[in-house]
C-alpha positions in Angstrom: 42.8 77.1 -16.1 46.5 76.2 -17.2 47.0 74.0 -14.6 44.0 72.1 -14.8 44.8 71.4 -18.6 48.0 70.4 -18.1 46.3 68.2 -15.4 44.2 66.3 -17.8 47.2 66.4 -20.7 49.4 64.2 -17.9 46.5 62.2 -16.9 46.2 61.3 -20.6 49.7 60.6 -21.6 49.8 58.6 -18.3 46.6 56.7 -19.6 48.3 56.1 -23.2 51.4 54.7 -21.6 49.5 52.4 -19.2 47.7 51.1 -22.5 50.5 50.6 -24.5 52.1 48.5 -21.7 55.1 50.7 -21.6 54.5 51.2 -17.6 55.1 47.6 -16.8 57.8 47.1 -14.2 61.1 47.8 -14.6 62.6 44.9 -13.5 61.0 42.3 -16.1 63.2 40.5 -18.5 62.4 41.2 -22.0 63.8 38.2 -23.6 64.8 38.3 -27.5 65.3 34.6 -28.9 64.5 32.7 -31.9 64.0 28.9 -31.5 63.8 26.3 -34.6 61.2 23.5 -34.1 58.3 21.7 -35.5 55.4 23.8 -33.9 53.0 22.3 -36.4 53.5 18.6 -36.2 54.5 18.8 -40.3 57.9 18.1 -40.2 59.2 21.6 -40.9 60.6 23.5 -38.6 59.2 27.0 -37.8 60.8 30.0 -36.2 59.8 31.0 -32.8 60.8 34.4 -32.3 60.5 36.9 -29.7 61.5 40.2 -29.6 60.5 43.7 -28.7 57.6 42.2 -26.3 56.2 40.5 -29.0 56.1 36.6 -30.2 55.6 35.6 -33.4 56.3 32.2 -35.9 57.7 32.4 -39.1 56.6 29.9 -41.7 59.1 27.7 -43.9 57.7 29.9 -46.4 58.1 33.5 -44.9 55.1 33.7 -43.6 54.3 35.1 -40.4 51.8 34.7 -37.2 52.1 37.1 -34.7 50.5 37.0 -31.3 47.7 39.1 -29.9 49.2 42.8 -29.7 48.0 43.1 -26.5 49.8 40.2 -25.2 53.5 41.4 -24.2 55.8 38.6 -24.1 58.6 38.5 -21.9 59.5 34.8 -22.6 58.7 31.6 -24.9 59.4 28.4 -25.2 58.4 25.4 -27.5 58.1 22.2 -25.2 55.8 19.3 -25.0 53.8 20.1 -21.8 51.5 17.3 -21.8 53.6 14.6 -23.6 50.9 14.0 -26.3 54.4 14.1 -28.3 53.3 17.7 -30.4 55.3 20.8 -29.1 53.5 23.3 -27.5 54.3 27.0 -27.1 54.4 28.1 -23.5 54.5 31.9 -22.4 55.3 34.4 -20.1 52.8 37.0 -20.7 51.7 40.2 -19.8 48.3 41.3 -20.4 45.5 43.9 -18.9 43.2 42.0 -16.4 43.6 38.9 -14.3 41.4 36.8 -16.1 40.3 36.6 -19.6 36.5 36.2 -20.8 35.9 33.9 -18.3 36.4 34.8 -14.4 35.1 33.0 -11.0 31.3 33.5 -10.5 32.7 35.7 -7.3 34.4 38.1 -9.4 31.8 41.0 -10.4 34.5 43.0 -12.6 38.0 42.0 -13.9 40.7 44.5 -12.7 42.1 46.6 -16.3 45.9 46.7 -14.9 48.8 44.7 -16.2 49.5 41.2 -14.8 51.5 38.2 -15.4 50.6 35.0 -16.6 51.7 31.4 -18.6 49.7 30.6 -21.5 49.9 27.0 -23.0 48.9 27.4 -26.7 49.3 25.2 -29.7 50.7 26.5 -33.3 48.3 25.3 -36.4 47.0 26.5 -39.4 49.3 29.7 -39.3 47.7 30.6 -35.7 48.1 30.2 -32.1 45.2 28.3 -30.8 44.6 28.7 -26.9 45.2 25.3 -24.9 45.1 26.7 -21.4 45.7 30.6 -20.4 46.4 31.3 -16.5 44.6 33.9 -14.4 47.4 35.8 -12.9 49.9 33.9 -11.3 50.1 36.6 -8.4 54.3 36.4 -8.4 56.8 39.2 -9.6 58.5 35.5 -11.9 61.1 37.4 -13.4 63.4 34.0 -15.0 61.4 31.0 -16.5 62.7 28.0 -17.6 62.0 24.3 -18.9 63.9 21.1 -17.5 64.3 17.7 -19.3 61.5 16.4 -18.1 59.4 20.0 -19.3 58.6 21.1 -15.7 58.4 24.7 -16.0 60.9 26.7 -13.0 59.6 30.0 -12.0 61.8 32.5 -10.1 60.8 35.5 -8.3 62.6 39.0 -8.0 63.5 37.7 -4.4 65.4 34.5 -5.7 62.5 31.7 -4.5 62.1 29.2 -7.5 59.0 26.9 -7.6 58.6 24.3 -10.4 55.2 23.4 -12.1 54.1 20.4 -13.9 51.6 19.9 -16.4 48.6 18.0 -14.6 45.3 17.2 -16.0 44.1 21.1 -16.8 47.1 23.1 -15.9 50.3 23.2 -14.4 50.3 22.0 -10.5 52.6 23.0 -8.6 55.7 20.1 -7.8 57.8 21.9 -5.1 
């Protein structure tokens, strides 16, 4: 009987863990930055922050908008993706699932693990509004990174890089 309840008490403290997100892998980069721009289009500049796995923007005033808990960030950036000149937020996210309420029509059920993906979404009115969110991207990318001409780089735990630009929906990839 003991070892069958310590059986289920692992099993459940494995489950918690997996739910928190703390049994992502190891080798992800969990970046901490803060980056001053006009996320809003108003002139003032905002605080991008990340830290901790999570991203948030900090108001002129001291106000603050934090991202969905369940998304854990490993990396953001503010860059004008599709050159509409307003700055967009890009991310490297974790989250549960490979797709989000939507999925292919061949897909019966989503998957409940962790996997990683770029989100594209737009700061106003003190919240992130969703521009475009990736299914998983189906790479270990453990560096990201904008050039001056706001391609996004991508590179894997094995050192390939691939770079993405924004197309009509999306980012397609360049090379």
């Amino acid at each position: 009987m003991g070892g069958a309840l310590a059986a289920v008490l692992v099993a459940v403290g494995v489950a918690v863990l997996v739910h928190a997100g703390l049994l992502l892998p190891s080798w992800v980069d969990w970046n901490a930055a803060q980056v001053e721009a006009d996320l809003d289009g108003d002139g003032a500049e905002e605080v991008l922050g990340l830290s901790g796995r999570r991203m948030q923007v900090v108001e002129t005033d001291g106000s603050v908008s934090q991202a969905p808990q369940e998304w854990k960030v490993s990396d953001a950036f503010a860059v004008d993706v599709d050159g509409d000149g307003l700055l967009e937020v890009v991310a490297l996210v974790w989250k549960r699932g490979s797709f989000g309420p939507s999925r292919p029509f061949w897909i019966e059920k989503d998957n409940q693990g962790y996997s990683q993906h770029v989100f594209v979404l737009r700061y106003a009115d003190g919240g992130f509004d969703q521009v475009w969110l990736s299914s998983d991207i189906r790479m270990d990318a453990r560096k990201a990174w904008f050039d001056d001409d706001a391609r996004l780089h991508l590179v894997t735990l094995d050192g390939q890089e691939s770079i993405w630009t924004w197309g009509e929906w999306g980012f397609v990839l360049v090379e």
